[in-house]
C-alpha positions in Angstrom: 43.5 -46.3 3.9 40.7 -43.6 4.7 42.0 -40.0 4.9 40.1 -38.5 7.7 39.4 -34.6 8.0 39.1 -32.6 11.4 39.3 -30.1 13.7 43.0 -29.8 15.5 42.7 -30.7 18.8 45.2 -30.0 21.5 47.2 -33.2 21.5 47.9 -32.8 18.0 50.0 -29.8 18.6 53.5 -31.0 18.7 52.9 -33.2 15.3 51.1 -30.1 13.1 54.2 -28.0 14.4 56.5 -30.9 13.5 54.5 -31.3 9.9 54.7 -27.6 9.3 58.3 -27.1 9.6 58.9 -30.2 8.1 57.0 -28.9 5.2 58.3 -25.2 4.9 61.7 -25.8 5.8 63.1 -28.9 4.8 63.7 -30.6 1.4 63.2 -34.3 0.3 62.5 -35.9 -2.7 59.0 -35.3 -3.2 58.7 -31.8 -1.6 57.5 -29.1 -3.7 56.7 -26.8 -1.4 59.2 -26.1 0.5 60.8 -22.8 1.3 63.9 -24.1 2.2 66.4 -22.8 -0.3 64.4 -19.4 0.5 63.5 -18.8 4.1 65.6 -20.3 7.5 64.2 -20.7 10.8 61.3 -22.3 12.2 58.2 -21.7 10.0 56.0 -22.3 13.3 56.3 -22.8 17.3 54.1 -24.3 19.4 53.8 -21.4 21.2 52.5 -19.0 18.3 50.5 -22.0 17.3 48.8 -22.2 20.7 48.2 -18.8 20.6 46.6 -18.9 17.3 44.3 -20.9 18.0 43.2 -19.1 20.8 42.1 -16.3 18.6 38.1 -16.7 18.2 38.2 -15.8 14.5 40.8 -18.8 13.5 40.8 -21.9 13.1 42.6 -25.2 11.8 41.8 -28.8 10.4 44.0 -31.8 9.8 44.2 -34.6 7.4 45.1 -38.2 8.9 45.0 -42.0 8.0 43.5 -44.3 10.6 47.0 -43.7 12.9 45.5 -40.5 14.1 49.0 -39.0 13.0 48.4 -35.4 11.4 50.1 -35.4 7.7 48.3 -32.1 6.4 46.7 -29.3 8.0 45.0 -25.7 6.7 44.3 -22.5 8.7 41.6 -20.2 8.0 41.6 -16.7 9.8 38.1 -15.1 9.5 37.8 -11.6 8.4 34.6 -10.3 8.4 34.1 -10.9 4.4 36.9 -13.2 3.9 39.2 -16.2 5.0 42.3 -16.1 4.8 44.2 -19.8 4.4 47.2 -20.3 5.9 49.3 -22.8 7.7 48.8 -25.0 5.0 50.6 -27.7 4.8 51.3 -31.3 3.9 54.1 -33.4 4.8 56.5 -33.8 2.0 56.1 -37.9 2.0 52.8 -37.5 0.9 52.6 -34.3 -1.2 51.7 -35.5 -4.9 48.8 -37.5 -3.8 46.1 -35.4 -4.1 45.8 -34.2 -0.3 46.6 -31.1 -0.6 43.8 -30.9 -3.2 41.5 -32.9 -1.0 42.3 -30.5 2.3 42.0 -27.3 -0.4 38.7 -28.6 -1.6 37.8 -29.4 2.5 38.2 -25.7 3.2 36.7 -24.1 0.9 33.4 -26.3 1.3 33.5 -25.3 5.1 33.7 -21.9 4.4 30.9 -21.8 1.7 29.0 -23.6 4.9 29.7 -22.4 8.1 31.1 -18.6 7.0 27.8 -17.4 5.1 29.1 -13.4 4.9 32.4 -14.4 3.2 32.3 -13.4 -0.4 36.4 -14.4 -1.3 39.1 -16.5 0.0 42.3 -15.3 0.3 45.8 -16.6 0.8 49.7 -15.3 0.8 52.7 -17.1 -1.7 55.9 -15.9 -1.8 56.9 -14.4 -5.3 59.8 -16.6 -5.5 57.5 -20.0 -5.6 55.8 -19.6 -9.2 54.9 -23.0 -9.3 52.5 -22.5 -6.3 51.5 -19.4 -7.5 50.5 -21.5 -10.4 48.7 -24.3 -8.5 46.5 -21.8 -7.1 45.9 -19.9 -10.2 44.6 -23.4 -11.9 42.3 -23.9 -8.5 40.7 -20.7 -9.3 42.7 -18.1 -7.4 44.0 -15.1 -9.2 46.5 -12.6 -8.5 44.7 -9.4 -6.9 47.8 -7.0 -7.4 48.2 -6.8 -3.8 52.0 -7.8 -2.0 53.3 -7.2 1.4 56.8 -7.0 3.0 57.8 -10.7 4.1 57.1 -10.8 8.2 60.2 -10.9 9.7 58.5 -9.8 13.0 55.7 -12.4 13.0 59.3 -14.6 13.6 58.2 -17.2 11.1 62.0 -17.4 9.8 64.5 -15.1 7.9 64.7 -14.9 4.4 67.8 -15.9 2.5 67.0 -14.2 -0.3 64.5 -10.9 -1.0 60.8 -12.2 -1.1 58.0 -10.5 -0.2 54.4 -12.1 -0.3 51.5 -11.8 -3.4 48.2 -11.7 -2.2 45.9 -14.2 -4.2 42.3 -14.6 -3.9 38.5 -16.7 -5.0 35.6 -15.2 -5.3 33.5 -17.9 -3.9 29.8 -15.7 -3.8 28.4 -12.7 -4.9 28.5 -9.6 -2.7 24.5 -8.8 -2.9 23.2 -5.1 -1.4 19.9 -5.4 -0.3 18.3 -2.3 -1.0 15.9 -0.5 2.2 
């Protein structure tokens, strides 16, 4: 089976929010990253996902097999000097596989590419999952010292428990100041 990058397009919608709340907020054997124990609620809508992608700085790619069925999908928000990742996700049945690695890997090539004034990526974990924290870290990401307040009014679910988010980022070029 050939696992097949691309852009989301607007039939996949329904699916990538199906695959992202199946990821975030349910647990099965082989899920490791889900916030289940941590968070309740919907993770995503289709409505904020919609909306998202009508924003001209973000967008999304997702993983398939030849079934055109979305099982992993990665968000990047432009910001000037950085992208963030987010809305990353693959679906629990096929987590330990290598996608994630292979969607991780995807991204950061594309911004390398197509973002040439981004100097770092940058993504979000919640404290609570140290094993992700972890995953990142041996991908090259370090901790930056930076945490936010978990975004109960972004209405991505309610924490069960106090979390709050760690900002992690890559260095992925050099900042160079030409001098006049």
């Amino acid at each position: 089976m050939t696992f097949n990058i691309r852009r989301l397009q607007n039939h996949d919608l329904d699916e990538v929010v199906k695959l992202v709340n199946v990821a975030y907020r349910t647990q099965s054997a082989r899920a490791w990253t889900t916030e289940h124990a941590f968070v309740e609620g919907q993770r995503i809508s289709k409505i904020q996902l919609k909306k998202m992608l009508q924003e001209s700085y973000f967008e999304m790619f997702v993983g398939e097999f030849e079934s055109n069925q979305p099982i992993a999908c990665i968000g990047l928000s432009n910001q000037k000097n950085s992208v963030e990742i987010g809305t990353f996700a693959i679906h629990p049945n096929f987590q330990n596989f290598g996608y994630g690695r292979t969607m991780l890997d995807f991204a950061e090539v594309h911004i390398l590419k197509n973002h040439t004034a981004v100097t770092e990526i940058l993504m979000y974990v919640l404290d609570i999952r140290t094993e992700l924290t972890a995953y990142y870290q041996r991908r090259g990401y370090t901790l930056t010292g930076g945490a936010a307040p978990y975004p109960i009014s972004a209405d991505v679910g309610k924490p069960l428990v106090p979390v709050q988010l760690l900002e992690m980022n890559k260095i992925i070029r050099k900042y160079i100041q030409l001098k006049s």
